[in-house]
ZADREN-924354 format. One record per residue: residue in three letters; x, y, z of N, C-alpha, C, O, CB in turn. Coordinates in steps of 0.1 Angstrom, whole numbers, plus 5000, padded with zeros to 4 digits. Each point is the difference from the previous one (the first is absolute). Glycine has a CB too. Layout:
BEGIN
PT type  n.X  n.Y  n.Z ca.X ca.Y ca.Z  c.X  c.Y  c.Z  o.X  o.Y  o.Z cb.X cb.Y cb.Z
PT  ALA    X    Y    Z    X    Y    Z    X    Y    Z    X    Y    Z    X    Y    Z
...
This chain:
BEGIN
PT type  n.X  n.Y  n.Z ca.X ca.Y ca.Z  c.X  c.Y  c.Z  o.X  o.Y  o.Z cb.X cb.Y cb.Z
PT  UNK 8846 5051 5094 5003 5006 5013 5013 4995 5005 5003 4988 4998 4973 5014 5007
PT  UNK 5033 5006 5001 5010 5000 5004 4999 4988 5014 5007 4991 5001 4997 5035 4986
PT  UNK 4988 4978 5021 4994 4991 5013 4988 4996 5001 4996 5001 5011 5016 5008 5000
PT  UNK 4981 4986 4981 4989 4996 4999 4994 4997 4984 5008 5003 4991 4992 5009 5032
PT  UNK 4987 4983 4975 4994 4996 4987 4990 5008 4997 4992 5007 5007 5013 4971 4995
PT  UNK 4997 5020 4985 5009 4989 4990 5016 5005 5000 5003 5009 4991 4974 4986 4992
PT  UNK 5031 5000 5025 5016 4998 5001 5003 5002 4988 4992 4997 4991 5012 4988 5027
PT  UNK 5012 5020 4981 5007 4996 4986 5005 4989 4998 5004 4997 4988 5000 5021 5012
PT  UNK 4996 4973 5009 4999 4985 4995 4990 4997 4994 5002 4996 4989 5009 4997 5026
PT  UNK 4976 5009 4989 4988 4994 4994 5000 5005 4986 5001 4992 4991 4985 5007 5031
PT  UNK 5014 5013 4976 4997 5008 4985 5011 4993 4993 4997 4992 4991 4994 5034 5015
PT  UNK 5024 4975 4995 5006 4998 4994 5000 4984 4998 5005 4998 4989 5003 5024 5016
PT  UNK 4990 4967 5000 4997 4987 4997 4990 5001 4985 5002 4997 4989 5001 4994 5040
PT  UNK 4984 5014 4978 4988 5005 4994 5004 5005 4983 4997 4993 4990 4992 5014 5038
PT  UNK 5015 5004 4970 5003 5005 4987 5013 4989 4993 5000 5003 4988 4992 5025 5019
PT  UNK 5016 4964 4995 5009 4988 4998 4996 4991 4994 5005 4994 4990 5004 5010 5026
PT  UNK 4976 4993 4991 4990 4988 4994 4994 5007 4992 4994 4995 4991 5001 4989 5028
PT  UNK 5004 5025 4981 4994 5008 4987 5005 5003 4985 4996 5005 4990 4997 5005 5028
PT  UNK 5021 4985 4988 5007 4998 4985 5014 5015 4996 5008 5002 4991 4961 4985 4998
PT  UNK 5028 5023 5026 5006 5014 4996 5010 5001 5001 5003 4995 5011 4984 5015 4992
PT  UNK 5022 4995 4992 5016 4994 5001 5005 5014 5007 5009 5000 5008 4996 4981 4968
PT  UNK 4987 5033 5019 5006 5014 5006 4993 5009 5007 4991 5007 4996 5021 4992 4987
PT  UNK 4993 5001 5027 4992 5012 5012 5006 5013 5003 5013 5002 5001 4981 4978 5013
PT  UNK 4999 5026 4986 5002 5014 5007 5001 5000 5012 4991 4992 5002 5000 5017 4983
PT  UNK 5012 4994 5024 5002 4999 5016 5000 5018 5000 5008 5009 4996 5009 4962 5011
PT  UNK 4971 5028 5001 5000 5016 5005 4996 4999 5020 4988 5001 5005 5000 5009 4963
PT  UNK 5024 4989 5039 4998 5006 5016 4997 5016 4996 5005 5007 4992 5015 4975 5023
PT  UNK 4970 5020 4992 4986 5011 5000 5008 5004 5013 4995 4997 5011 4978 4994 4977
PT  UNK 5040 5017 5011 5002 5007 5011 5010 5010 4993 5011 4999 4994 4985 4981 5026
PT  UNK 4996 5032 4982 5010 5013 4991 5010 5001 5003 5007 5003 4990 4980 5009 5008
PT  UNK 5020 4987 5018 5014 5002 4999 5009 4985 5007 4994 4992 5008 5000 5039 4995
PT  UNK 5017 4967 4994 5005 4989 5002 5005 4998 5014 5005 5009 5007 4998 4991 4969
PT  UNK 4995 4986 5027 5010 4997 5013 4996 4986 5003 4988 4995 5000 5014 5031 5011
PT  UNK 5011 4970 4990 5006 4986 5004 4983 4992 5008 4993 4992 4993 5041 5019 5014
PT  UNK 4964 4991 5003 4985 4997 5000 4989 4994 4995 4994 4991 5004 5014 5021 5001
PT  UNK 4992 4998 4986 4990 5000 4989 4999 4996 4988 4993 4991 4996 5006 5022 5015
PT  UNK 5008 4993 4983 5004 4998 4987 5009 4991 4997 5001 4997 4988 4993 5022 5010
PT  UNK 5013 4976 5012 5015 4993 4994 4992 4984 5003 4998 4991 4992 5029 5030 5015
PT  UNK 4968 4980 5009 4992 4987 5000 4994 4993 4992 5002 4988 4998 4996 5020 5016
PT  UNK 4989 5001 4979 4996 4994 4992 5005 4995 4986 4995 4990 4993 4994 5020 5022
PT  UNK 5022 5000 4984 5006 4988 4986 5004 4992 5005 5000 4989 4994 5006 5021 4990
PT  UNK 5001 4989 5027 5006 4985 5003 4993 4991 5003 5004 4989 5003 5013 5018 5004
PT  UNK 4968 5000 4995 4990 4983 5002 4996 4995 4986 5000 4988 4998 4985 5018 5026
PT  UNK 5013 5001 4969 4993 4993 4988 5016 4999 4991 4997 4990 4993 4972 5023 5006
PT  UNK 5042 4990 4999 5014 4993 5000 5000 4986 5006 5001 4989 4994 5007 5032 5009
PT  UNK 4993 4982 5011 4996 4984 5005 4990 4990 4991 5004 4992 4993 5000 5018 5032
PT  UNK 4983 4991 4976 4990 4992 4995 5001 4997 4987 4994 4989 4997 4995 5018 5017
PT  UNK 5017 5001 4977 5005 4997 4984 5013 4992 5002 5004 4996 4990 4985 5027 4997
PT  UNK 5017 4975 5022 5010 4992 5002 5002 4987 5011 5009 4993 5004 4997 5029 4987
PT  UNK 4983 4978 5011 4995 4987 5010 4990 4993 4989 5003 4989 4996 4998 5023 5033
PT  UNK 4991 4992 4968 4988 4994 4986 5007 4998 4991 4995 4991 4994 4987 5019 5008
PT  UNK 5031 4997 4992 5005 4997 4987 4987 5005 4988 4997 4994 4989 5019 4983 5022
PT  UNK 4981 5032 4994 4991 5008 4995 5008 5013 4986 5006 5011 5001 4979 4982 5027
PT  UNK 5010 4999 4959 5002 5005 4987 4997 5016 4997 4992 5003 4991 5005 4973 5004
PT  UNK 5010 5032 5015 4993 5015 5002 5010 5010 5003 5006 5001 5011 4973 4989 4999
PT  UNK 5025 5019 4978 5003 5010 5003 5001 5014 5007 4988 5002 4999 5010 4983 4989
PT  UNK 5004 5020 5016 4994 5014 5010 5007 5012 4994 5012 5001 4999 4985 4987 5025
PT  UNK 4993 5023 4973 5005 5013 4999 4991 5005 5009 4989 4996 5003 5020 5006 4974
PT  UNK 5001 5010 5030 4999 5000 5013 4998 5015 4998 5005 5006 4991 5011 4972 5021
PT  UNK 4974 5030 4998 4997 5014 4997 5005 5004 5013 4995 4997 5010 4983 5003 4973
PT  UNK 5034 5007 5016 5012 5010 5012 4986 5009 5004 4989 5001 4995 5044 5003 4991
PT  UNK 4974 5002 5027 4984 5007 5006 5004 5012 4993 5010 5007 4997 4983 4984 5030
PT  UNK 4994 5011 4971 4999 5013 4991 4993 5015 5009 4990 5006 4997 5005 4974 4980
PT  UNK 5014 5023 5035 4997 5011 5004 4999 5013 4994 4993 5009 5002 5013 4978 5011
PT  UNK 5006 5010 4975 5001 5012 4994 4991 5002 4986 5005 5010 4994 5020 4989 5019
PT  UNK 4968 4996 4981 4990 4996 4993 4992 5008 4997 4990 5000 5008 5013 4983 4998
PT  UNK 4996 5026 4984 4987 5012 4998 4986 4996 5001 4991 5006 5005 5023 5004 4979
PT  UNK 4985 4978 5009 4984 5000 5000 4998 4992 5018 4990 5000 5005 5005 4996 4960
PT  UNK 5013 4999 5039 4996 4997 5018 5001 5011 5004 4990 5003 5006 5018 4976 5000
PT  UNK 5000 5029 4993 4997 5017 5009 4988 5008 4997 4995 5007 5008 5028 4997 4990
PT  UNK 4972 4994 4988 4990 5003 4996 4990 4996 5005 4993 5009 5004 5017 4992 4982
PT  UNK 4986 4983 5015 4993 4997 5009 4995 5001 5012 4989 4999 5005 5018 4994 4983
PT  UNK 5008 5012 5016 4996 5002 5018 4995 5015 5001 4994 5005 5010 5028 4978 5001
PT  UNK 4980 5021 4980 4999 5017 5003 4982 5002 4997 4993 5008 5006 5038 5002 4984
PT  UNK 4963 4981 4998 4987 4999 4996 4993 4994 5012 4988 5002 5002 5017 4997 4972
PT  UNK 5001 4994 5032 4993 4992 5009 4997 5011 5010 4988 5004 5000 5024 4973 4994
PT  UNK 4994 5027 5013 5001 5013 5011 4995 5014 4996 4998 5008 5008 5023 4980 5000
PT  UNK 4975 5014 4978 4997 5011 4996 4985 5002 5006 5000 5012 5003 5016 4987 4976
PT  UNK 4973 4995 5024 4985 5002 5005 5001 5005 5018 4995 5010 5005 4994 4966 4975
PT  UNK 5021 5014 5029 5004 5002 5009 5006 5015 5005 4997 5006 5010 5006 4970 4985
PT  UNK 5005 5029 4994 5009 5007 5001 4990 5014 4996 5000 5010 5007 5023 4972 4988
PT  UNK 4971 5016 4994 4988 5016 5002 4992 4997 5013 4992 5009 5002 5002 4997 4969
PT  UNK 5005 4988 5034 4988 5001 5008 5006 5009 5012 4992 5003 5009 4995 4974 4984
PT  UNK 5026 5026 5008 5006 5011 5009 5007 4991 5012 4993 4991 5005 4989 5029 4989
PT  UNK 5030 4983 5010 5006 4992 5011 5010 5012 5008 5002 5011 4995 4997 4963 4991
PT  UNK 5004 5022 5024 5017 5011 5004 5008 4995 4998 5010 5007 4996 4987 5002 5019
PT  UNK 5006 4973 4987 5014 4995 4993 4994 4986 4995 4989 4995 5002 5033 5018 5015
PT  UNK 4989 4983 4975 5002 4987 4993 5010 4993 5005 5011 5002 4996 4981 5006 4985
PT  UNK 5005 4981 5030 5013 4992 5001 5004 4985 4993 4993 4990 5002 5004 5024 5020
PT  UNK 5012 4987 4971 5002 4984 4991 5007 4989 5005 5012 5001 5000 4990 5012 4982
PT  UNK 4992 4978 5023 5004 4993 5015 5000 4990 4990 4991 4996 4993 4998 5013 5034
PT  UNK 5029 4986 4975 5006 4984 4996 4999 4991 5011 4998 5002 5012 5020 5006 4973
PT  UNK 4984 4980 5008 5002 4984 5007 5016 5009 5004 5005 5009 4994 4979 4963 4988
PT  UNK 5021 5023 5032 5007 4998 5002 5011 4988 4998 4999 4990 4994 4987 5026 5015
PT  UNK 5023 4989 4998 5014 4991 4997 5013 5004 5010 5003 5012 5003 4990 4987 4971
PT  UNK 5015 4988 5031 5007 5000 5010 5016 5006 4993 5007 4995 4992 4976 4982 5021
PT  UNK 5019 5034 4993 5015 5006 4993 5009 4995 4993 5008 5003 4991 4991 5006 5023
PT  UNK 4998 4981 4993 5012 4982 4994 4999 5000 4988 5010 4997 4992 4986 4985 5025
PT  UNK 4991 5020 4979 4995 4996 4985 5010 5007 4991 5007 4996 4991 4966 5003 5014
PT  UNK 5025 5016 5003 5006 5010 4986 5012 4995 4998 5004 4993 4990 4987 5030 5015
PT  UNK 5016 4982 5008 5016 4995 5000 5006 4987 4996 5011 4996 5002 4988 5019 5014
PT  UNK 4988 4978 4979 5008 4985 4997 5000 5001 4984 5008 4995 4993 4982 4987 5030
PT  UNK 4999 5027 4971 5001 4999 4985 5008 5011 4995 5005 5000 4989 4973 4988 5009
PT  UNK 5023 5021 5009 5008 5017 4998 5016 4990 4992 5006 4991 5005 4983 5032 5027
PT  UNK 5012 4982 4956 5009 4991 4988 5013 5010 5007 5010 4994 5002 4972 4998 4969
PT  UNK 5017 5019 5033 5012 5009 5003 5000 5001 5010 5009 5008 5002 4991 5001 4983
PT  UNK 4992 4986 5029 5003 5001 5016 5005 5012 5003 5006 5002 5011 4999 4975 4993
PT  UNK 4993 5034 4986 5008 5012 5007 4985 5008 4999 5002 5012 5003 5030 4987 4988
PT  UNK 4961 4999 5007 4986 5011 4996 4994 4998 5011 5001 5007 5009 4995 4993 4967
PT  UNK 4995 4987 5024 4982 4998 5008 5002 5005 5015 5008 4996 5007 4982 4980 4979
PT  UNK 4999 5036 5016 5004 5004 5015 5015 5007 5005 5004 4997 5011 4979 4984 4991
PT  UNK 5022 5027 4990 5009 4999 5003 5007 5019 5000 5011 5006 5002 4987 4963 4989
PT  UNK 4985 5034 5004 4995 5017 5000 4983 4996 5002 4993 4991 4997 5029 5024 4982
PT  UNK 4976 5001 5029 4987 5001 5000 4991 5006 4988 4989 5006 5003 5018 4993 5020
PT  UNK 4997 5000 4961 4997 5002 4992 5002 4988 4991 4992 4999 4990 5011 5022 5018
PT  UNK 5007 4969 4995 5007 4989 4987 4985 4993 4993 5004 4993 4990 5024 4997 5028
PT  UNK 4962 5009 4983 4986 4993 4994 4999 5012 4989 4998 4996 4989 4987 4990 5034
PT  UNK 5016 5029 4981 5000 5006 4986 5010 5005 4995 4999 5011 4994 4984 4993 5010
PT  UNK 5030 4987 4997 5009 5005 4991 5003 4985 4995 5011 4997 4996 4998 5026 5016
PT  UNK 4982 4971 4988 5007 4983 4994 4998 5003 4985 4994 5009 4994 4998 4970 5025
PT  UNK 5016 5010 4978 5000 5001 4983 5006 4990 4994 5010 4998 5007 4990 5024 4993
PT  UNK 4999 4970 4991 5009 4992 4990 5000 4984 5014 4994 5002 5010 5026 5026 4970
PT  UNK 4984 4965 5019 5002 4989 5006 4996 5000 5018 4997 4990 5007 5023 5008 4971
PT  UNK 4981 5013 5025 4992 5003 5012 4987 4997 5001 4997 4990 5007 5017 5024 4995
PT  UNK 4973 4998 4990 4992 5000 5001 4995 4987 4995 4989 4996 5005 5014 5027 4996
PT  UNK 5006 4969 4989 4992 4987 4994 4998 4989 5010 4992 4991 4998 5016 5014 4980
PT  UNK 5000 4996 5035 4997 4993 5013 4996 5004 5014 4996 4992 5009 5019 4998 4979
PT  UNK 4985 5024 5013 4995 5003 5007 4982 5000 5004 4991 5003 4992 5032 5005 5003
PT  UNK 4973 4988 5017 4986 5002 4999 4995 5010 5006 4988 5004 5000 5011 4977 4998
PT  UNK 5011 5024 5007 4991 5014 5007 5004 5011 4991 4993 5011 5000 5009 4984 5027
PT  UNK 5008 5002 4965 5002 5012 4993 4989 4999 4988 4998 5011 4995 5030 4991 5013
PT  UNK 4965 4988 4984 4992 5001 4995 4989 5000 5005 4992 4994 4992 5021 5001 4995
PT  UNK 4980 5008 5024 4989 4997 5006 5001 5026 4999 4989 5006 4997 5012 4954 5025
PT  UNK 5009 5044 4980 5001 5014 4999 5000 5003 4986 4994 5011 4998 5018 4991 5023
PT  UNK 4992 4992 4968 4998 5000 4985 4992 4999 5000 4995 5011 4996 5017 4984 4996
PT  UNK 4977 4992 5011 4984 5000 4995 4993 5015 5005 4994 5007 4992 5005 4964 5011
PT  UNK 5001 5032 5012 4997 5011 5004 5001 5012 4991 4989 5005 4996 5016 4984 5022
PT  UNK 5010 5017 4978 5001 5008 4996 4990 5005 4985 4994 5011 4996 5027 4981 5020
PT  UNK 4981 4994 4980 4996 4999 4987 4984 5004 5001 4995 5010 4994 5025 4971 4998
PT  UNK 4973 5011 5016 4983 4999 5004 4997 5016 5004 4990 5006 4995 5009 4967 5019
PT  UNK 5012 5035 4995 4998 5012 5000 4997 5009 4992 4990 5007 5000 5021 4986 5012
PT  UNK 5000 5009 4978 5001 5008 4988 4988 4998 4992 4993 5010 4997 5032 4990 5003
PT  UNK 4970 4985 4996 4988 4997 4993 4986 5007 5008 4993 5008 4993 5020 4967 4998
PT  UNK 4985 5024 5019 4991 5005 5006 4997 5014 5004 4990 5006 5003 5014 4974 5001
PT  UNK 5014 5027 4994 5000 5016 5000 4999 5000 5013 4993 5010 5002 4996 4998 4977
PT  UNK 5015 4987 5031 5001 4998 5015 5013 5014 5001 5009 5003 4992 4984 4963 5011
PT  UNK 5005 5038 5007 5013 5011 5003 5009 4987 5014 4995 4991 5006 4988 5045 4989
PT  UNK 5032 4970 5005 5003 4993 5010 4999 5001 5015 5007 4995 5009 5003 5003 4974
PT  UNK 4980 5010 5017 4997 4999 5019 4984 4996 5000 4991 5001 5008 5028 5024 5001
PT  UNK 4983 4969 4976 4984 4995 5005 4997 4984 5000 4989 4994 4998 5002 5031 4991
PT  UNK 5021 4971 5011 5000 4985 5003 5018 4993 5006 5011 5004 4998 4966 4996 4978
PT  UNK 5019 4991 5030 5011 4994 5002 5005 4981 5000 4996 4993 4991 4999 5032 5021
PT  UNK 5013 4971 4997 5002 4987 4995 5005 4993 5014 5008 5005 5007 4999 5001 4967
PT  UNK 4984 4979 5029 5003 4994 5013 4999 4988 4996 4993 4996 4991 5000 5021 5026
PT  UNK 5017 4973 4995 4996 4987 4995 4992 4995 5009 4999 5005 5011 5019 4992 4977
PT  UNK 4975 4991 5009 4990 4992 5010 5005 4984 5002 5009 4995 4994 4970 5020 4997
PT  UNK 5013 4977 5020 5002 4986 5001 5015 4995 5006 5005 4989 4998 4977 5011 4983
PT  UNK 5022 5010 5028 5010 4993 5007 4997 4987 5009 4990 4997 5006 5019 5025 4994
PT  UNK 5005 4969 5000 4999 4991 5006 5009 4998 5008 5011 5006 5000 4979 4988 4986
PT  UNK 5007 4996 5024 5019 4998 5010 5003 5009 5004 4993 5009 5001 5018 4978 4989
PT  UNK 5005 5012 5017 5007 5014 5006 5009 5001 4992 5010 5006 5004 4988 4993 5019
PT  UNK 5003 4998 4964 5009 5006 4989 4998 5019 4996 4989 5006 5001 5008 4965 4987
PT  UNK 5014 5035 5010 4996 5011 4994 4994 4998 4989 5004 4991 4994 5011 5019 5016
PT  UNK 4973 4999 4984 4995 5001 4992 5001 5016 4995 5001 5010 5007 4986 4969 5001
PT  UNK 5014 5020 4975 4996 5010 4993 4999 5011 5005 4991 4994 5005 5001 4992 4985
PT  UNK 5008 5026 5014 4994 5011 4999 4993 5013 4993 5007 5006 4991 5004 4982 5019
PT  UNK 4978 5018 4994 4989 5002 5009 4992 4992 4998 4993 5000 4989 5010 5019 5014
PT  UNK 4995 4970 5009 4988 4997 5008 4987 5004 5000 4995 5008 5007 5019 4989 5003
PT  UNK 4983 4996 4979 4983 5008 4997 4991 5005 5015 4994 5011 5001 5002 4970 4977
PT  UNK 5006 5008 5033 4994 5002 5013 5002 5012 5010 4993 5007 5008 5008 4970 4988
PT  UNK 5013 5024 5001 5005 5016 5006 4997 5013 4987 5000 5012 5004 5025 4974 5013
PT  UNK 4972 5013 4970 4998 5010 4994 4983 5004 5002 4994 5011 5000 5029 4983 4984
PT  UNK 4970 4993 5018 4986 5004 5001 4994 5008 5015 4989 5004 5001 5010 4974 4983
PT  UNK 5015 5023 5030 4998 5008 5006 5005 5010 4998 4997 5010 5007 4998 4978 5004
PT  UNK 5013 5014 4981 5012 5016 4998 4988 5009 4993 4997 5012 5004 5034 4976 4987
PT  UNK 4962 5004 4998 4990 5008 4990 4993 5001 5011 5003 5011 5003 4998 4982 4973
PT  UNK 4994 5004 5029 4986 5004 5006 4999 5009 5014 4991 5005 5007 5004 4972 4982
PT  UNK 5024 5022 5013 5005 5015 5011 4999 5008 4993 4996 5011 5002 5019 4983 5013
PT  UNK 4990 5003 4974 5000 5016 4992 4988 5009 4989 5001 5009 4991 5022 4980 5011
PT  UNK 4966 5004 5004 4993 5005 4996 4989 4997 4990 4990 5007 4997 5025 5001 5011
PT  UNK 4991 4976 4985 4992 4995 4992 4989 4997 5008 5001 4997 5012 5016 4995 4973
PT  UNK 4971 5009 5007 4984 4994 5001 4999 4993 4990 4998 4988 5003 4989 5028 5007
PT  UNK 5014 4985 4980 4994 4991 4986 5013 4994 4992 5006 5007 4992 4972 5010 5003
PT  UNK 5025 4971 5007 5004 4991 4997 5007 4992 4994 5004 4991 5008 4988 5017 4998
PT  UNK 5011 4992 4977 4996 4987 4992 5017 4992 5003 5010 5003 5005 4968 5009 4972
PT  UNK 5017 4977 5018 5011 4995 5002 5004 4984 4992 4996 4989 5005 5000 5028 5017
PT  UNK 5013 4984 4967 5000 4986 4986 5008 4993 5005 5004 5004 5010 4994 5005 4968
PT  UNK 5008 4977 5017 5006 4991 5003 5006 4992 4987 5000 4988 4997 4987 5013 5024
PT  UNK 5020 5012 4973 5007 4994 4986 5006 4985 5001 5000 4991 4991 5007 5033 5004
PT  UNK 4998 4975 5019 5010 4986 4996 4988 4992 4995 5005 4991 4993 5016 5009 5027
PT  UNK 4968 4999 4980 4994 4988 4992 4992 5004 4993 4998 5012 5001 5003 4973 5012
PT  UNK 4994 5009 4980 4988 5000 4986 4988 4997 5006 4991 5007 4998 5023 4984 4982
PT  UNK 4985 4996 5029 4988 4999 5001 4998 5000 5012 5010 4998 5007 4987 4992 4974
PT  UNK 4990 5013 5027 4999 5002 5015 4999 4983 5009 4996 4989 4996 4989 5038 4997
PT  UNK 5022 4976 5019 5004 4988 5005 4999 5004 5017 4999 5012 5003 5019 4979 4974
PT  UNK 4982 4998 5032 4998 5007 5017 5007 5010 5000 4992 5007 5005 5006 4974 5009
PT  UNK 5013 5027 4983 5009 5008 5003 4991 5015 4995 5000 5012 5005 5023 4968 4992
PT  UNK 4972 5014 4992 4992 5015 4998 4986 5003 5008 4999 5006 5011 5012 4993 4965
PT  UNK 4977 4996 5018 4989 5003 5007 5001 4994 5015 4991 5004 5007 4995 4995 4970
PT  UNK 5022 4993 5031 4999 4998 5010 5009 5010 5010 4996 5006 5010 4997 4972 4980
PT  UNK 5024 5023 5005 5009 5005 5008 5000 5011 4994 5011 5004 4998 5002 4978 5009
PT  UNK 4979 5025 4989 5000 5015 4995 4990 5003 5002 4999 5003 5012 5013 4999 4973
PT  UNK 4973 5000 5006 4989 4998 4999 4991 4999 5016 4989 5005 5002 5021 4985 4972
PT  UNK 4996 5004 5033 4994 4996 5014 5007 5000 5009 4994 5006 5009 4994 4983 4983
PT  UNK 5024 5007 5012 5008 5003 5004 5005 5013 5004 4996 5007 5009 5004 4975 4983
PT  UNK 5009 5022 5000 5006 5012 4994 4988 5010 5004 5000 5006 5010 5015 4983 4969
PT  UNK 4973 5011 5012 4990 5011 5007 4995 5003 5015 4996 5010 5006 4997 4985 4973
PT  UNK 5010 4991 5025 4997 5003 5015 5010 5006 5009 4997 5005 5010 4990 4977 4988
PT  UNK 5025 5017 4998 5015 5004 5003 5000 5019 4998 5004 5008 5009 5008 4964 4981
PT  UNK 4984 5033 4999 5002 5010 4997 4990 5010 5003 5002 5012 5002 5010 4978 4985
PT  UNK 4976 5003 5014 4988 5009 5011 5005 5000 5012 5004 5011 5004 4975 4983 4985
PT  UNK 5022 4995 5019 5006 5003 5012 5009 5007 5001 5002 5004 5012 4992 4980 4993
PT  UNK 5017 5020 4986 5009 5007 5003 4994 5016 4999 5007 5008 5007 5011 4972 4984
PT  UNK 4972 5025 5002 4995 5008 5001 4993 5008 4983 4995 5011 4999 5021 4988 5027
PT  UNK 4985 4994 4964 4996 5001 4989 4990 4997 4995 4999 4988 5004 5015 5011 4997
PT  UNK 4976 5003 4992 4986 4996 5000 4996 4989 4987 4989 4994 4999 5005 5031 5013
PT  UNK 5017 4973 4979 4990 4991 4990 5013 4998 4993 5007 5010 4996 4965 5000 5001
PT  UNK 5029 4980 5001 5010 4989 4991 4993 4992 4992 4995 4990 5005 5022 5009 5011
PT  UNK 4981 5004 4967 4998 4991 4993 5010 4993 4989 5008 5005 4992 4972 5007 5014
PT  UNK 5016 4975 4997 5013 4992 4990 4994 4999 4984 4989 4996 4996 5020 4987 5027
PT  UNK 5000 5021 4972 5001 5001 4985 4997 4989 4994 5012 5000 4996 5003 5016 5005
PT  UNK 4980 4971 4993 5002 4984 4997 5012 5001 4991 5005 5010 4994 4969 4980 5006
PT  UNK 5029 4996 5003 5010 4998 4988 4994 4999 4986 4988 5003 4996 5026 4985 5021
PT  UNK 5000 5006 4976 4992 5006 4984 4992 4990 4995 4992 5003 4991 5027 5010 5000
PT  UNK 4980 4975 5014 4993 4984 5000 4998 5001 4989 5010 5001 4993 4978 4995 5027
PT  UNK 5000 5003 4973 4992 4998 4989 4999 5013 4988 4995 4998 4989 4993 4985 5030
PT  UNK 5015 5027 4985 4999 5011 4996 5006 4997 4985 5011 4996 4995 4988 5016 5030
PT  UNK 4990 4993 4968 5001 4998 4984 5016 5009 4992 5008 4994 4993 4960 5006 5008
PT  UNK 5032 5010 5003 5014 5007 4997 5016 4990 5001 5009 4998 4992 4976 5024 5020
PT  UNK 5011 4971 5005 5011 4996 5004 5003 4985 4994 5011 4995 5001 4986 5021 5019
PT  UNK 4992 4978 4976 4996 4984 4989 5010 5005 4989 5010 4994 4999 4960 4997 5005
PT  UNK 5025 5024 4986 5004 4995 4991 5017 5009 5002 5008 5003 4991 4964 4990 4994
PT  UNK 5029 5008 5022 5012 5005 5009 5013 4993 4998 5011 5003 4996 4973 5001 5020
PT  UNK 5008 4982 4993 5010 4991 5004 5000 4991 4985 5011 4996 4997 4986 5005 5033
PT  UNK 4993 4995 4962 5004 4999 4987 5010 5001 4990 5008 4992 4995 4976 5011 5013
PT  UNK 5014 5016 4989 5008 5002 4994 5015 5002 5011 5010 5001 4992 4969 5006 4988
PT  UNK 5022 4993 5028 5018 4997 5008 5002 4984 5000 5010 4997 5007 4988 5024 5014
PT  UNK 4998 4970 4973 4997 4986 5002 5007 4995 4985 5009 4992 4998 4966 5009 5019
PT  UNK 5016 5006 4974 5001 4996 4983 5017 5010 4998 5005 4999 4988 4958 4999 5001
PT  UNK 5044 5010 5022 5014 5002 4996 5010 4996 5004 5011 5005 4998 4981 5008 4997
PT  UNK 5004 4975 5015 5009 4991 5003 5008 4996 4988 4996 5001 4988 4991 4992 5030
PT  UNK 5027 5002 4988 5006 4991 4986 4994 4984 5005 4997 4996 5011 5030 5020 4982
PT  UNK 4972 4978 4994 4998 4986 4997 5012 4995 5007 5011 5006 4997 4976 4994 4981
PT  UNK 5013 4989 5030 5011 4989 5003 5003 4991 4987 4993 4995 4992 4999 5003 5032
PT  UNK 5021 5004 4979 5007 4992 4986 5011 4986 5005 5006 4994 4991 4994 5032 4995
């Protein structure tokens, strides 16, 4: 765990005394950002370099763009998804604008059209996070045979008085529900496994937000947690890392 145990200090001390000299390092976050993903290599970086710990790292880049994780997500949502809905909203972790514009390699793109998330490409998209949080989408779409007015994309979990990301899961769950939505669903690609942000700030939250706004039934989709598809999923995206040399 990134903030909590068993920490990547603990494991990684742990497999050291075990004699293992090469790790795979997989942050379980599909699309990248300084936050998230970059943190955590620099903690277990740090700890192989404060222990003098005999340990290599091959490091698994987020794999938003990844067939068999799109795959996954789309199998996952498929039971949900026959059971009949009016829309699908795919509600991200948010992020403070700062974020984009601090990793944007070309400062001439992020935010800078109200389309630039689906026109990224090549060195953009590989740092952007909102622009692959609309990749994953896209991609989940087509797998699922989704038409495009029958789902959309908002972010969640603002904090502070920083600008954040845009759309605001909180303002789309009243827009849908002026316009007509009753039935609901609604995923949370940015993670794999479910955490307060989902069954709490969606799940309970969020549903109480969107009935009051005038909609009748919001059910949250789980994440892909345990789900046998997505195990051997993240496996085989795991076993095509390169080896550290």
């Amino acid at each position: 765990m990134r903030y909590g145990e068993p920490s990547i200090e603990t494991s990684l001390r742990k497999l050291a005394a075990q004699g293992i000299t090469r790790v795979t390092f997989a942050p379980l976050y599909p699309q990248f950002a300084d936050s998230t993903t970059t943190t955590a290599l620099i903690e277990a970086q740090r700890v192989i370099a404060a222990y003098k710990l005999p340990i290599k790292l091959s490091v698994l880049q987020p794999f938003f763009a990844q067939p068999e994780y799109l795959d996954a997500l789309a199998e996952s949502a498929r039971p949900y998804l026959e059971q009949g809905f009016d829309h699908l909203l795919l509600s991200y972790h948010g992020l403070p604008e700062r974020h984009l514009h601090k990793t944007n390699p070309t400062g001439q793109h992020c935010l800078k059209s109200a389309d630039c998330c689906q026109r990224a490409e090549g060195k953009v998209l590989e740092s952007c996070y909102r622009a692959q949080c609309y990749s994953v989408s896209e991609g989940f779409a087509v797998r699922a045979g989704l038409r495009p007015e029958q789902w959309s994309v908002a972010f969640q979990s603002r904090l502070g008085r920083a600008k954040w990301i845009e759309p605001y899961t909180e303002a789309r769950l009243a827009e849908l529900a002026a316009q007509g939505v009753k039935k609901l669903l609604v995923m949370c690609p940015a993670f794999v496994a479910d955490c307060i942000e989902t069954p709490e700030e969606i799940g309970i939250r969020g549903r109480e937000q969107f009935i009051a706004a005038g909609g009748e039934d919001l059910q949250l989709v789980p994440c892909l947690n345990t789900q046998p598809q997505w195990v051997a999923a993240l496996a085989k995206i795991c076993a095509r890392v390169p080896e550290a040399v």
